[in-house]
ZATORDO-304620 format. One line per 8 residues: number of its first residue (from 1); their letters; for each residue x, y, z of C-alpha. Coordinates in steps of 0.05 Angstrom, whole numbers, plus 5000, padded with zeros to 4 digits. Layout:
NUM) a) X:Y:Z  ...
This chain:
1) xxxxxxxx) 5000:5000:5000  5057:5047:5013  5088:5026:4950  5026:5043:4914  5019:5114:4950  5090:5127:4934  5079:5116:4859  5009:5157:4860
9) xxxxxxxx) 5049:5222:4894  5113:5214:4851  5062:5217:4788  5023:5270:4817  5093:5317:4829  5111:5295:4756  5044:5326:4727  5047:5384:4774
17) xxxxxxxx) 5123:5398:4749  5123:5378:4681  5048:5399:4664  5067:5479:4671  5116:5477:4617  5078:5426:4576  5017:5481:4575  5068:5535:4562
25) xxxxxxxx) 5095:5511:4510  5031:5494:4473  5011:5569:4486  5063:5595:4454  5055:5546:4400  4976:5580:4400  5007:5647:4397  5054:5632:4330
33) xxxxxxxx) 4996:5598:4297  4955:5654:4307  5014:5711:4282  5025:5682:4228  4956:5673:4210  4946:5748:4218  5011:5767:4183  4996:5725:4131
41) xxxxxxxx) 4929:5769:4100  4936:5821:4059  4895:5874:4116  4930:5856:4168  5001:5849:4185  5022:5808:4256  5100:5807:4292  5119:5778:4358
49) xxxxxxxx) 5170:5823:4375  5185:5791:4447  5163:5730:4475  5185:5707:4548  5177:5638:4568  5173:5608:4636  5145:5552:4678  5087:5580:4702
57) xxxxxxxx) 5068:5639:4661  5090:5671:4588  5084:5740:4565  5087:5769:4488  5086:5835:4460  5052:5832:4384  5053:5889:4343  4996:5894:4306
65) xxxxxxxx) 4989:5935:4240  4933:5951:4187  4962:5951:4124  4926:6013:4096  4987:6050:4059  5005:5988:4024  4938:5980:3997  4925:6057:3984
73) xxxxxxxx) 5001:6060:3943  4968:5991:3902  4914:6028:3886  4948:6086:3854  5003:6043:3819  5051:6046:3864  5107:5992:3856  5128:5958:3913
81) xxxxxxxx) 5200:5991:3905  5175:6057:3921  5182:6089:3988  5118:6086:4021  5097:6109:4098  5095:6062:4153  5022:6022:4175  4983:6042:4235
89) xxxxxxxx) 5024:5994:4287  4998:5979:4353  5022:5943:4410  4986:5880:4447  5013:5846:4516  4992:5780:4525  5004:5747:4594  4991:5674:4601
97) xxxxxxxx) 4991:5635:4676  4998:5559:4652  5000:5507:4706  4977:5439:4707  4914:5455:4740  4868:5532:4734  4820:5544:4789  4784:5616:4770
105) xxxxxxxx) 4718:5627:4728  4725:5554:4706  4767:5496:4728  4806:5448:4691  4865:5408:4666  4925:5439:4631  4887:5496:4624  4921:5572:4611
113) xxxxxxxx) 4896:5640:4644  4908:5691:4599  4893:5763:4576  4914:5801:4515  4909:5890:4528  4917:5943:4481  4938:6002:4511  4924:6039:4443
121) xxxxxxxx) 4969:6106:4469  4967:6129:4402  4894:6130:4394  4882:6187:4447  4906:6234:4393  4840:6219:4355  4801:6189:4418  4783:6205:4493
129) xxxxxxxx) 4779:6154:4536  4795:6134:4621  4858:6155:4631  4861:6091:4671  4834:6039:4624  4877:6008:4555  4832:6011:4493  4816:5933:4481
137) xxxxxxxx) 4821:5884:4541  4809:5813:4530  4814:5757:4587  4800:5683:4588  4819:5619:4598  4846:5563:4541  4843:5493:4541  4904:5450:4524
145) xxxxxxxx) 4862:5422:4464  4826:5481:4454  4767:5502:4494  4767:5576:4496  4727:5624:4541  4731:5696:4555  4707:5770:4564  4726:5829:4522
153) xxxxxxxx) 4712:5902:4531  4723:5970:4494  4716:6035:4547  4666:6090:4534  4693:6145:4488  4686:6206:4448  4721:6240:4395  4708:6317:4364
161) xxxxxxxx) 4735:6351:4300  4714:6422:4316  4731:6456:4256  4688:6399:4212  4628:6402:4269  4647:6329:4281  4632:6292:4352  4628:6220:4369
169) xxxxxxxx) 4608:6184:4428  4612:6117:4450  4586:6084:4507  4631:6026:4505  4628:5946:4492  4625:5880:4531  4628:5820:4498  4633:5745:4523
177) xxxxxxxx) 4650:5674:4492  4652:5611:4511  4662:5537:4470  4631:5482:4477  4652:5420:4431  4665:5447:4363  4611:5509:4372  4643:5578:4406
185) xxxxxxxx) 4587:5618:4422  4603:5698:4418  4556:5753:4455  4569:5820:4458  4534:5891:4469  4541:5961:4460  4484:6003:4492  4489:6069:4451
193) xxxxxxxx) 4531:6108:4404  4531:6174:4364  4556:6212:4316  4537:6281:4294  4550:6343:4242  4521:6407:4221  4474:6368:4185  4447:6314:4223
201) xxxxxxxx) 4461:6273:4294  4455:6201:4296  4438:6156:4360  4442:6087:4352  4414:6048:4422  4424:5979:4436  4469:5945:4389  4467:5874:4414
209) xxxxxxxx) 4505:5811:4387  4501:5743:4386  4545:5691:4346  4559:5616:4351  4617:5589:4293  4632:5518:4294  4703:5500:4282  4769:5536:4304
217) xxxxxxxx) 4790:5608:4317  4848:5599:4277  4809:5573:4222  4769:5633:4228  4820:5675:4221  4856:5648:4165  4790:5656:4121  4765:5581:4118
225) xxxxxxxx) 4693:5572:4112  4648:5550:4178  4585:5540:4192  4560:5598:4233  4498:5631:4261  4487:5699:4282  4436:5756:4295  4448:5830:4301
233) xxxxxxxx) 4397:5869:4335  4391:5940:4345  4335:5975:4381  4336:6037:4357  4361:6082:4313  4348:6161:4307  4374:6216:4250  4362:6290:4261
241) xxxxxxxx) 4363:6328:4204  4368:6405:4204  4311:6428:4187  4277:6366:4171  4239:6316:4200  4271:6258:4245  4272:6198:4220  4260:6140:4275
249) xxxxxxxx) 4284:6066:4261  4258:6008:4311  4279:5948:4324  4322:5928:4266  4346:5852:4264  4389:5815:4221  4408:5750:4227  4455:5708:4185
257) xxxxxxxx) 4463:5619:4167  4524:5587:4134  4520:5513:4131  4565:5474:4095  4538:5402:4054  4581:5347:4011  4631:5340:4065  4643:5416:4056
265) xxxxxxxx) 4645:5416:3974  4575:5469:3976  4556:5523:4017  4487:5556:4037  4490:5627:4057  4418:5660:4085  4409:5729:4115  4337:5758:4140
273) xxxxxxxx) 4331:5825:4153  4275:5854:4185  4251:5923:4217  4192:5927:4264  4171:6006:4239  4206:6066:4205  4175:6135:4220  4185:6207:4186
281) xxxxxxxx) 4138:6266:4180  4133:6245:4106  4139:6172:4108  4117:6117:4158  4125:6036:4143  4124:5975:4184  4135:5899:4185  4193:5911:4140
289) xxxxxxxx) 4224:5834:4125  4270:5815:4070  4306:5744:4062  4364:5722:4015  4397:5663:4007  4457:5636:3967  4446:5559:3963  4494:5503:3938
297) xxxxxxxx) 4557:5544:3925  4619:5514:3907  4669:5527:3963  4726:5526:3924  4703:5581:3877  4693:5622:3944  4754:5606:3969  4790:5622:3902
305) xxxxxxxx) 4745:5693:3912  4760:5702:3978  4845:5697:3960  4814:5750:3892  4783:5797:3940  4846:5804:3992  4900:5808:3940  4856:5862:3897
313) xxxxxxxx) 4870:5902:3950  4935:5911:3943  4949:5886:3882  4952:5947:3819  4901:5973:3778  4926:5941:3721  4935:5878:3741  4871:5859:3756
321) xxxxxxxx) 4840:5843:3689  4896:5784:3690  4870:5758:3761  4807:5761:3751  4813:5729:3680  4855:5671:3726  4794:5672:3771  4735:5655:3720
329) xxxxxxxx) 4782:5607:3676  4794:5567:3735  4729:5561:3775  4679:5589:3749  4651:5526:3720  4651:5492:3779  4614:5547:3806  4555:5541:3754
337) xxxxxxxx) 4558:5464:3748  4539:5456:3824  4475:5487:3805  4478:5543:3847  4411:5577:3884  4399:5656:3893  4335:5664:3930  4298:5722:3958
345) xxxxxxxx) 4257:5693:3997  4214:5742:4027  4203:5819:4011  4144:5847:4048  4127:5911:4073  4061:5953:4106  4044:6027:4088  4000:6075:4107
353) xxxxxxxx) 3973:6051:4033  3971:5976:4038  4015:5915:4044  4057:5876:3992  4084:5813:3989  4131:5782:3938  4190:5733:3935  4239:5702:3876
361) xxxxxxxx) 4273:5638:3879  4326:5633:3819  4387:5576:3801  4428:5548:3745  4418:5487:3723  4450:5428:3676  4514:5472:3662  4574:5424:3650
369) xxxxxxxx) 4617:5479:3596  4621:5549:3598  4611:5591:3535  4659:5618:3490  4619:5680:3497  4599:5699:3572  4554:5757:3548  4524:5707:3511
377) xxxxxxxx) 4445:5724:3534  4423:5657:3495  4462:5619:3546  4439:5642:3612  4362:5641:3593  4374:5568:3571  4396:5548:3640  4358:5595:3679
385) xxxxxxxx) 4308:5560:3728  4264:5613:3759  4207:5629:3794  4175:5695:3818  4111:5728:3848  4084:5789:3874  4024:5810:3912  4005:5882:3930
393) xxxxxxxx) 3953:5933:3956  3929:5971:3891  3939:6036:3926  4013:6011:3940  4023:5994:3868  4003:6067:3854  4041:6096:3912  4111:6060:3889
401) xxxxxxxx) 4101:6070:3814  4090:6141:3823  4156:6150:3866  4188:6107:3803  4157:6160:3753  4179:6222:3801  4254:6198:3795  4242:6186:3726
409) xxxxxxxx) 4212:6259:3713  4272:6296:3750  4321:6276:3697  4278:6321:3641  4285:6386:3619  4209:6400:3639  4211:6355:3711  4274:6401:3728
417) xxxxxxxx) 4231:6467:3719  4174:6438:3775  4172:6436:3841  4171:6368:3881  4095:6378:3900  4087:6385:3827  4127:6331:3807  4089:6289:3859
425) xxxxxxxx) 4022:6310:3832  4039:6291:3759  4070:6223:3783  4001:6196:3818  3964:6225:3764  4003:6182:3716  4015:6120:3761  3949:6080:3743
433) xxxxxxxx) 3953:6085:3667  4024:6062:3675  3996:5999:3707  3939:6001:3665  3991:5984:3612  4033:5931:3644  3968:5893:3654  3953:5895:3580
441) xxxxxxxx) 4016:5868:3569  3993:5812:3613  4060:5814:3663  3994:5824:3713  3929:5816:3737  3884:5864:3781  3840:5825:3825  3799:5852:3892
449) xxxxxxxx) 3841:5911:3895  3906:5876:3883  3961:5869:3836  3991:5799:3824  4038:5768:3784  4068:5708:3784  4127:5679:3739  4161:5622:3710
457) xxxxxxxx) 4221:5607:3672  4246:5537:3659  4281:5500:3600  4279:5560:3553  4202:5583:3571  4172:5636:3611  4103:5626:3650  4068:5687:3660
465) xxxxxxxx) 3999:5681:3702  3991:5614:3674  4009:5631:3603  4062:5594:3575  4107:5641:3534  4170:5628:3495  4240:5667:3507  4261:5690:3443
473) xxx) 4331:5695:3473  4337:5623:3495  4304:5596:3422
């Protein structure tokens, strides 16, 4: 028995001596990964310029840069020979405890305490902020294999550019995450901000967060797809105008769905936006939804886009006709031959006038070559697999074709010459002969004081309100 509980407390010191450095060591490891993630995108730019080892804890200092001048000297044809200014740098401490056992917010094995600050010293020529406080503060607790939790906050602050009327003012952020399995679940919230200029002030209240990505933070940072969730809500949102009415947004909402299918060959992307009411002397709406999805994408042609969309960045004008010649040559068929979905969903709406409805659901199908002409309109209608519909009010109808004819009518030599109550008068006045017309043409029906329509296009034919018409393009 003694033997035994000799053996059990000469393991235990072993793990208690050699589990410290073990953690450390896969910290720092963390930290290197994560560098050169950042350093390698084209934004962003990452250096370790000191990191300190020991058994029980680690510290780092990361500068941290924004590559803005190398992109803006891209833009404007800049070689890469030329002397350009230095990036926006800024400095972040991170200070890890590692030991073999944490006992704090959580408990657990091999597990390092850590937090990451930004003092952000050269922001307070452009910000005001606690004297006391750094500008980003981040603290948690990492898992030897992973787990992450934490809290992150940004202090209250203002900023002011008196000679441009300019003021700012931020109440400050809290955020939280915490993973569990392969799912890290983000949270954050911001209860007001505002901005303001001779013209107008803007108060946005209650900017809440909420995000749950499945699959690493590394991942996530070098640009690889994951399936995610989120929803962004914001409870209100007020513009005063000089001399004009305020304009009074409530309870705005969007929320966002990636899933991945095929063992991660296709992607579905969905956003719904919605806002409970919008209210101005001159306008007033409510129930405002609308829904969009991007179904069955290949991810190799977004990941191909995604490298095309960082390197454009910093890549010269004249270059990019090449690149994105490379980009279509490569995967754009792959793209079309996965049959690939863009949807609106829903589009919906009240008015003082009415309600409408409507929604379109469009993909690609039975591509397997591209064209040697892309412009080729003959090509697209062929493989075009649609279907849309509306529903509306009557007195909507009018109301939005009128606003269409207004826009229209300021362009003219004679619209220029009238005032807007003019212009509005000779709009509504016109409106219903302009639908009048479009229901002649049979593109829709009027029935009990609404305007429908509903249409079809599949294998080179159009449906319209159950008429079967040919595309002359796709013939």
């Amino acid at each position: 028995m003694k033997k035994i509980a000799l053996i059990s407390a000469a393991v235990t010191l072993a793990v208690l001596v050699i589990a410290p450095k073990f953690v450390g060591d896969n910290v720092e490891s963390q930290v290197i990964d994560i560098t050169d993630a950042l350093n390698n995108h084209s934004i962003y730019g990452a250096e370790i310029i000191e990191y300190q080892k020991g058994w029980f804890s680690s510290t780092a200092d990361i500068a941290l840069t924004i590559n803005v001048n190398d992109i803006f000297n891209a833009q404007n044809g800049a070689t890469s020979a030329a002397p350009t200014e230095s990036n926006p740098t800024v400095m972040a401490k991170l200070v890890a405890h590692h030991g073999p056992i944490y006992v704090g917010d959580s408990v657990g094995i091999g597990q390092a305490q850590y937090s990451v600050v930004l003092e952000g010293e050269g922001f307070r020529e452009y910000l005001q902020w606690d004297q006391d406080s750094p500008f980003y503060r981040n603290q948690g607790v990492v898992g030897l294999f992973g787990g992450l939790s934490y809290e992150d906050e940004l202090p209250a602050m203002t900023a002011s550019i008196e000679e441009e009327s300019f003021y700012f003012s931020f109440s400050g952020y809290q955020g939280k995450a915490k993973s569990e399995g392969d799912a890290t679940h983000f949270t954050g919230l911001a209860p007001t901000f505002s901005f303001s200029t001779a013209e107008f002030t803007t108060t946005v209240s209650t900017l809440d967060v909420a995000m749950t990505s499945y699959g690493s933070m590394l991942a996530a940072i070098k640009g690889e797809l994951l399936a995610s969730s989120s929803t962004l809500s914001v409870e209100k949102v007020t513009i005063e105008r000089i001399e004009e009415s305020t304009v009074t947004v409530n309870d705005m909402v969007l929320t966002t769905d990636a899933t991945l299918e095929d063992d991660g060959a296709l992607a579905n992307l969905g956003m719904n936006y919605t806002v409970s009411s919008v209210m101005a002397d001159d306008f007033e709406a409510s129930s405002l939804e609308f829904g969009l999805e991007f179904n069955r994408l290949d991810t190799d042609f977004i990941k191909a886009y995604q490298k095309f969309n960082n390197e454009s960045l910093s890549t010269p004008p004249l270059e990019m006709a090449a690149k994105l010649t490379s980009l279509i040559d490569d995967h754009l068929l792959s793209l079309l031959a996965a049959s690939p979905e863009l949807n609106i969903t829903h589009l919906s709406g009240t008015f003082p006038e009415g309600d409408i409805r409507a929604h379109a659901n469009t993909k690609l199908v039975n591509i397997d070559t591209l064209p040697d002409n892309l412009m080729n309109p003959s090509f697209w209608a062929k493989h075009l697999d649609a279907e849309l519909a509306l529903d509306a009010k009557e007195e909507v109808m009018v109301w939005l074709t009128s606003l269409y004819l207004q826009n229209q009518y300021q362009s003219t030599v004679e619209g220029a010459s009238m005032s807007d109550e003019e212009l509005r008068r000779v709009a509504l006045e016109q409106a219903p002969g302009v639908l009048d017309f479009i229901i002649m043409q049979q593109l829709m029906v009027k029935e009990e004081g609404r305007y429908r329509s509903t249409i079809a296009v599949k294998d080179g034919f159009s449906t319209v309100n159950g008429t079967k018409v040919p595309i002359p393009l796709a013939q």
